[in-house]
N, C-alpha and C positions, 0 to 999 in steps of 0.2 A: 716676744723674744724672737719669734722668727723672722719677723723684720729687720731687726739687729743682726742676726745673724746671716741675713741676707747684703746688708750693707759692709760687714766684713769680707764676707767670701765671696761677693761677686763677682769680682775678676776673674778669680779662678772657674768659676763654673761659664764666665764668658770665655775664658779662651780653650776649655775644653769644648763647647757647643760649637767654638768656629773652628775648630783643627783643620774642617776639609777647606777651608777658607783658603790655607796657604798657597802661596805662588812657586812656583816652581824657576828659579832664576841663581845663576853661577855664583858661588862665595868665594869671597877675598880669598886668597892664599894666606892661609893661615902660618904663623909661625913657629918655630919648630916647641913644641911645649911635652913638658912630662907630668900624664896624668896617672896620680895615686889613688886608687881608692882603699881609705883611711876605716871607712864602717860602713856595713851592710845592714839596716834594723829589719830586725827577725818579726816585729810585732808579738813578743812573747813578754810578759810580765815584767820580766826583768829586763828589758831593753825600751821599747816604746817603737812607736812608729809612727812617721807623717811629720819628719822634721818645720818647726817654723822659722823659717827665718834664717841668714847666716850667722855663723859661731861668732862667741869674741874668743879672744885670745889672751894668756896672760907671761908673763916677762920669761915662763919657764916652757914656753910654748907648749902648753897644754891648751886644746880647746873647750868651750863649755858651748851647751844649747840647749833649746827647750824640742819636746817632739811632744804629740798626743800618747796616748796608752799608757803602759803601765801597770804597778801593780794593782790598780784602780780603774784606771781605763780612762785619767781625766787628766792627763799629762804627764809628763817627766823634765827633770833636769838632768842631763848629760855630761859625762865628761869623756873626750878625748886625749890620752896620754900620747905623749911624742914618740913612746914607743908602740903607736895606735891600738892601746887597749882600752876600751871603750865602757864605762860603768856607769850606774844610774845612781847620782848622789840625791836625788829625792823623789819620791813620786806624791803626788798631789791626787787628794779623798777625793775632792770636788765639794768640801764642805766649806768650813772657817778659812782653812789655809789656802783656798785660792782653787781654781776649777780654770781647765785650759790655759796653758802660760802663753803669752803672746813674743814676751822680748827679753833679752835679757844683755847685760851689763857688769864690766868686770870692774872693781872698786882697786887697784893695787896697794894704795894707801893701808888698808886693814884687810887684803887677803880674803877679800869677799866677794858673792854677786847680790846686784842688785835688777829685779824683774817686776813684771806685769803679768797677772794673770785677767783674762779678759770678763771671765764671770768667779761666781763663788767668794769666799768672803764672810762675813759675820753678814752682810743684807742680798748679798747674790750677786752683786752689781760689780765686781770684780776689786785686784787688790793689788797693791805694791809690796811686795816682800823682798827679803836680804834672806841669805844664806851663806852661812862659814865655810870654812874649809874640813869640818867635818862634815857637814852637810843637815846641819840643822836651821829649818826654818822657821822665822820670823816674821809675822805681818806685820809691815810697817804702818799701812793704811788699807782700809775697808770702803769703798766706793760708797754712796747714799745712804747714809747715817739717817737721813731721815727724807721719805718723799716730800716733793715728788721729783728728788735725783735734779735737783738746780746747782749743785757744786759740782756735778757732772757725772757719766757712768759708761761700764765697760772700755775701758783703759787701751790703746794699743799704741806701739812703737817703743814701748820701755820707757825711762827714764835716761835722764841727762844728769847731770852731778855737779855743782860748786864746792866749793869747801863745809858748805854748812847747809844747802837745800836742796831737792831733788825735784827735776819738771819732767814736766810730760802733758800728755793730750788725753780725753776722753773723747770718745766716737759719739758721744748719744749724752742726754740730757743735758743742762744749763738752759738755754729759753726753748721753751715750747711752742711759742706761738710761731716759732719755725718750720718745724713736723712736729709728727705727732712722736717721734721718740728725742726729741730734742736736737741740735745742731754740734753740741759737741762744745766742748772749752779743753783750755789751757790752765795746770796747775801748779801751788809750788807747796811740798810736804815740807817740815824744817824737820830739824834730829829725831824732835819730841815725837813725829807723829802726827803733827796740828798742820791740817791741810787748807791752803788755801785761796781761791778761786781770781788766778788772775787775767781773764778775759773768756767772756759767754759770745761764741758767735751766735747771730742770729740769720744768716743765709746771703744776706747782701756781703757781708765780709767773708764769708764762708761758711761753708756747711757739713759734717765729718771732716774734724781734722783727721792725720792717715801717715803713718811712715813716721818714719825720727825725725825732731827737732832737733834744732842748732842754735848755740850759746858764743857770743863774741864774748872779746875782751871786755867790753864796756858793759855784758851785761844784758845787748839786747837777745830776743828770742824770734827764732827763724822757723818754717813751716810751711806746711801744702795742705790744705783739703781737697778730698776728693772730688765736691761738690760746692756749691754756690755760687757765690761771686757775680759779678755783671751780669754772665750769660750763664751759667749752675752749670760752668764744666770744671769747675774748679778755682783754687786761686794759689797764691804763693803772700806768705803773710809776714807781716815784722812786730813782733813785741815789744814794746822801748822798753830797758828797763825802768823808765817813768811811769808803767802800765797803760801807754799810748799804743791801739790798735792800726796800724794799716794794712792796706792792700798792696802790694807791689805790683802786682803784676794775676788779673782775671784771665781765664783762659777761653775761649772764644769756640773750641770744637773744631777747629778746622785746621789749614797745617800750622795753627802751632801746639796742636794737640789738645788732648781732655783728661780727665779724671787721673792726677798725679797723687795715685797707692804709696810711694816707696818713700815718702819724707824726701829731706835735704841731706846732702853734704856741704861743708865748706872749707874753699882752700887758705893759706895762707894770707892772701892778698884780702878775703874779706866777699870774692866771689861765690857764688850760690848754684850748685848743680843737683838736675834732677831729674827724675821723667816721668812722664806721660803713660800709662799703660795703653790710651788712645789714640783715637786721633794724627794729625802728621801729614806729609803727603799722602801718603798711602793709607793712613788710616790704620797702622799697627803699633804707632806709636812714637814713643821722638826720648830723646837725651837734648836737654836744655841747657843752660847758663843764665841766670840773672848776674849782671854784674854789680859791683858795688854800688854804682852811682845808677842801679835800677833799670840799666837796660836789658830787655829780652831778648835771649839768640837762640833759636833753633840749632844743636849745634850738626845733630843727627835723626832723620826720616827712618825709620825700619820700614823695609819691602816687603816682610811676608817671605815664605817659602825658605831657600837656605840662609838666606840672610837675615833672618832671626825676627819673628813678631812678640810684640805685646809685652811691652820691660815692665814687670809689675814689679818686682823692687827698686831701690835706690842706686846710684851708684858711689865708688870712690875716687878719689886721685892720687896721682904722688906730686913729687917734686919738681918734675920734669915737666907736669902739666898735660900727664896722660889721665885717660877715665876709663874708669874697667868698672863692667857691670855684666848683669844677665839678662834673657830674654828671655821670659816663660814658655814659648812656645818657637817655631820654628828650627833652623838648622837642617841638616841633611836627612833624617829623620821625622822632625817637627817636635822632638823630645826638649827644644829649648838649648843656647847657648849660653857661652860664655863669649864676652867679645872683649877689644881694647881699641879705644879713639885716640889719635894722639893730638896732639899741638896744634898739626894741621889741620885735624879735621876728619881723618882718613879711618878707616872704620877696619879694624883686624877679627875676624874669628880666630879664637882661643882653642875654644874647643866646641864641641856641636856633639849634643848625647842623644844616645842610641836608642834608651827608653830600656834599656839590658841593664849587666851588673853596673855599667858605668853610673847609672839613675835615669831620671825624669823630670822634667820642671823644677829647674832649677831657681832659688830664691836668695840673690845677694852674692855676694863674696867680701871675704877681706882681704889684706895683704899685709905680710909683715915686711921686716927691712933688706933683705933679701930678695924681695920681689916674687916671693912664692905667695898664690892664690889661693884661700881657701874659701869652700863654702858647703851647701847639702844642697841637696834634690828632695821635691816634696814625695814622689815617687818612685821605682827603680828598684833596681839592686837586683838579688835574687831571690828576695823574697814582697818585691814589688811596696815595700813599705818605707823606699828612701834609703839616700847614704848622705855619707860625709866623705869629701874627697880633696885633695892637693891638688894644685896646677901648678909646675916647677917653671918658670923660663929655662 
């Protein structure tokens, strides 16, 4: 287990060991932005602490999220009302119903979320569940039904949605003769529950998948591992819905970066954005593009210092052909940004936190139609155990 658990949180415990790393050099002129903070978690029973990941959002703009603790001490699911009151709609034993949630996913369709818990489960090995709007859950699926965990284990990035099946990645089992905890596959659960294994990496294609997947029209399935590929710094993968595996694009370690944590986005056009928590010029890290027709473009180098290191999340876009995203560490501080790239190219700080009530290492952002920002800090606040905050334009 502590291997595992070591292959999830290593980024994190690497950009805390390199904090004095950062450079000290001038940040963009930020633009004029309005910062909210939405929740401060207490780490007390009834709230949780150590948010994962950014919130989703639902049509009534309320947010949802997963953090650690609880009335248990093995997670929670959150919710953020618009009029930022902030309530725990479940906490998680660490038993049957799932132990540490990793991701979570708003269903509109039927007024539900759909999640990933990373261990725990009816065999340990982590689970998919739904939860209503009262707040009762349901495990949809139970990781390693039977060893030795070859239909895959410990789940992370959440789930993805069609009208009738749910995908997503395991970190660890499917072929062994990769590592010793396996490389990690790609899944598809249908209604019933009946899970089914549609591509075992084995290291040459990649090695931990990592971060959210992405689903085209036609079907195919998009992704990052952390590891493998040509040179084991990574790779960016394509799913045919024919259940044809390729490689798009190995990552080599050098400036076009390594070990891409945060999954993909993709825009209209059918283009692929992401990042590097590595690697780059400067070695703190990069914001990429695959394009459709598979070409790779560095699109952005992180420097370190206030102009932000180490994007362990994903990012997003809008219409305009802007990318907003975070950067675990650096800013004015080294408490981690928020930044926005535009069209050209040209690299904005948003915001740059304190490591005070504002938070700490920040992880992701979303955005609604309005163009207001949200996301959480894995640390912060005032009671140092994470918030959840707005960033207004």
């Amino acid at each position: 287990m502590k291997s595992l658990n070591s292959k999830r949180l290593v980024i994190r415990s690497l950009c805390l060991l390199t904090a004095a790393m950062a450079l000290s050099t001038q940040s963009p002129e930020a633009h004029a932005q309005t910062f909210t903070l939405l929740h401060t978690f207490t780490g007390a029973a009834d709230d949780g602490d150590y948010p994962q990941g950014a919130p989703v959002r639902d049509p009534k703009g309320n947010l949802y999220g997963v953090a650690l603790g609880g009335t248990f001490g093995r997670g929670v699911v959150f919710k953020v009302s618009g009029t930022r009151q902030e309530t725990v709609l479940y906490s998680f034993t660490g038993l049957s119903d799932g132990d540490i949630p990793d991701s979570i996913s708003f269903d509109d369709s039927v007024d539900s979320l759909f999640g990933t818990t990373y261990q725990g489960g009816a065999n340990g090995f982590g689970t998919v569940f739904t939860l209503d709007a009262e707040g009762s859950e349901t495990v949809v699926y139970s990781f390693c039904p039977s060893k030795p965990c070859t239909a895959g284990a410990f789940p992370v990035g959440g789930v993805i949605q069609d009208n009738d099946n749910l995908y997503g990645i395991t970190v660890a089992g499917g072929d062994f003769s990769c590592t010793l905890t396996g490389c990690g596959t790609v899944f598809e659960i249908n209604r019933k529950g009946i899970q089914t294994g549609l591509h075992t990496f084995t290291g040459s294609d990649g090695d931990s998948p990592s971060g959210q997947i992405v689903r085209d029209k036609s079907g195919n399935l998009y992704g990052a591992t952390a590891f493998g590929g040509a040179y084991g710094y990574g790779t960016v993968f394509k799913l045919a819905a024919t259940g044809q595996e390729s490689v798009i694009y190995s990552f080599s370690g050098a400036a076009d970066g390594s070990e891409p944590y945060g999954g993909l986005s993709q825009d209209a056009e059918g283009n692929l954005y992401g990042t590097t928590s590595q690697g780059g010029e400067y070695n703190y890290g990069t914001v990429f593009k695959v394009t459709r027709l598979g070409e790779y473009v560095v699109l952005h180098s992180f420097k370190g210092g206030s102009l932000g290191a180490f994007p362990y999340a994903g990012v997003i876009t809008d219409e305009q052909g802007n990318i907003f995203g975070t950067t675990y560490q650096g800013g004015s501080d080294n408490y981690g940004t928020v930044f926005k790239i535009d069209f050209s190219g040209d690299l904005t700080m948003l915001h740059s936190f304190s490591g005070k009530k504002d938070g700490a290492y920040p992880y992701g952002v979303i955005k609604d139609g309005n163009g207001t920002l949200y996301g959480t800090t894995y640390q912060g606040g005032a009671y140092n155990y994470g918030t959840v905050f707005e960033l207004g334009p």
